[in-house]
C-alpha positions in Angstrom: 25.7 61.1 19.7 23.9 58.9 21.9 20.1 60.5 22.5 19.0 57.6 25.3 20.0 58.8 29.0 24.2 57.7 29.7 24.6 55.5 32.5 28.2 55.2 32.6 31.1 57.5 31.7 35.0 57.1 32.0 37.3 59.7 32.2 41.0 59.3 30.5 44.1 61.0 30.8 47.7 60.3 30.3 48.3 58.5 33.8 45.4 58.1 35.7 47.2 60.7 38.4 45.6 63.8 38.2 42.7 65.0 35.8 41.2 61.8 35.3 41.0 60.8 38.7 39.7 64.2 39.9 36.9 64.4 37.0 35.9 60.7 38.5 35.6 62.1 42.1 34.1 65.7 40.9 31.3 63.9 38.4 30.4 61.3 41.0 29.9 64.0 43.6 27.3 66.0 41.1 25.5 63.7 40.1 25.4 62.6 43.8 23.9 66.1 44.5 21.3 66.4 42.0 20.3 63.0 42.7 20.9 61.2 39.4 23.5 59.0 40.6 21.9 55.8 41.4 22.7 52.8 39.0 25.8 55.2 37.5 29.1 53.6 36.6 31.8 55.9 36.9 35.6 55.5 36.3 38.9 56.6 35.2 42.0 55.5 33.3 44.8 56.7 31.8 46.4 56.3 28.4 49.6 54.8 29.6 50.0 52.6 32.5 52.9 53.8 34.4 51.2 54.7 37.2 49.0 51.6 37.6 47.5 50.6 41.0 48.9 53.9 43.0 46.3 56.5 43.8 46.1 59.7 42.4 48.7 62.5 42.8 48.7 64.0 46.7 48.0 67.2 44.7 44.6 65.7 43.2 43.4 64.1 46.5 44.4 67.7 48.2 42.0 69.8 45.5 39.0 67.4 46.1 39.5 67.1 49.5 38.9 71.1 49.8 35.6 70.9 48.4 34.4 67.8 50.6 35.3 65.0 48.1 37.4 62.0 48.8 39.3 60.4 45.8 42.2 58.8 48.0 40.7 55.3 47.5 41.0 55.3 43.8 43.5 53.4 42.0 45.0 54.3 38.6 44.5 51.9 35.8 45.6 52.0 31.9 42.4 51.9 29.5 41.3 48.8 27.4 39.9 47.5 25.2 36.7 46.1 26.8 36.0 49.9 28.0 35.0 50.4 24.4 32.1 48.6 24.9 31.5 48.5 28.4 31.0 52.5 28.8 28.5 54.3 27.2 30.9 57.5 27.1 34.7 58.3 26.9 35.7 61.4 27.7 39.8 62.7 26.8 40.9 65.8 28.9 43.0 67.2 26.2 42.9 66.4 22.4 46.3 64.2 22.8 44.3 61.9 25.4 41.8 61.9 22.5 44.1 60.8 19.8 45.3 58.1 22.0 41.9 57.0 23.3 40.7 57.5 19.4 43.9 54.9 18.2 43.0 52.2 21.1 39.8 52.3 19.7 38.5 48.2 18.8 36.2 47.1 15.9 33.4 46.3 18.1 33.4 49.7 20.4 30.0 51.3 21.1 31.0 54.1 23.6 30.8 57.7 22.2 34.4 59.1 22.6 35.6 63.2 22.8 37.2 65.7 24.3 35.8 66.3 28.1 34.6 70.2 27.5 33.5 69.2 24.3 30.7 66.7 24.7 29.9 68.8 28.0 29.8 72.1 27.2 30.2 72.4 23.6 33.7 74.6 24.3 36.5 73.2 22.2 38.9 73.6 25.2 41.1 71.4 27.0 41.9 70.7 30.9 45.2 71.1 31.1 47.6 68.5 32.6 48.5 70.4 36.2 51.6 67.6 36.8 54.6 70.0 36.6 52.5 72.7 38.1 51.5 73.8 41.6 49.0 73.3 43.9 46.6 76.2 42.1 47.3 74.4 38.6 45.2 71.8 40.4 42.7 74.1 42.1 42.1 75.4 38.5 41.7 72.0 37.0 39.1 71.8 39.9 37.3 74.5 38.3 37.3 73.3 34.9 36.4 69.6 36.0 33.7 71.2 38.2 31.9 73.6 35.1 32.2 70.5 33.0 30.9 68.0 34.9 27.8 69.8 35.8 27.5 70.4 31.8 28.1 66.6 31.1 25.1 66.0 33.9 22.4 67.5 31.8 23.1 64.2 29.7 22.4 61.9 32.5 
């Protein structure tokens, strides 16, 4: 683990549609509010690329949107190599995410990698993937996203 302050983190599930996107959107906005967010690179990706270049899921941009945060203008991307040693942290949402993030991994990587809750909160659980689910799946992955990210801001 990386003792020197983080200034860049991405955040990786399976498409880039729902968790990821919304952990981008919820981080940015806490670190906004505690005022560490200056010189911060934040982003998202997702383990496959299916989904690359839409924005998140209507159901993602809904859930942020009810707590005053805009995600609407990302785009989904597919992780790659060069975020191994462009980010100083890699964060799966579920230990899948984490295999496949953990298998992409290059020679030359320097970014710490784990499971989201994890290297926040030192809880070995995972934010579940709210796809198939309904619009309080999301709300909940809010919630998780929300108690984790102000975990993971303690390291920045």
């Amino acid at each position: 683990m990386k003792t020197h302050p983080l200034r860049s983190v991405l955040f990786v599930c399976l498409g880039n549609i729902c968790r990821s996107p919304l952990a981008e959107g919820v981080f940015r906005s806490v670190l906004a509010a505690e005022g560490k967010d200056r010189g911060i690179h934040i982003d998202s990706a997702g383990t496959n690329g299916y989904h690359t270049g839409e924005a998140p899921d209507e159901r993602s941009i809904l859930a942020a949107r009810q707590h005053g945060i805009d995600i609407s203008d990302q785009r989904c991307r597919q992780l790659k190599a060069e975020d191994f040693v462009s980010f100083d942290l890699i964060l799966g949402m579920d230990r899948a995410n984490v295999a496949a993030i953990q298998a992409r991994r290059p020679a030359n990587a320097t970014a710490e990698t784990g499971l989201f809750s994890e290297i926040a909160l030192g809880e070995a659980s995972q934010i579940p993937d709210p796809y198939y689910g309904t619009q309080a799946d999301f709300e909940r992955v809010y919630r998780m996203v929300l108690k984790a990210s102000k975990g993971l801001s303690k390291r920045f």
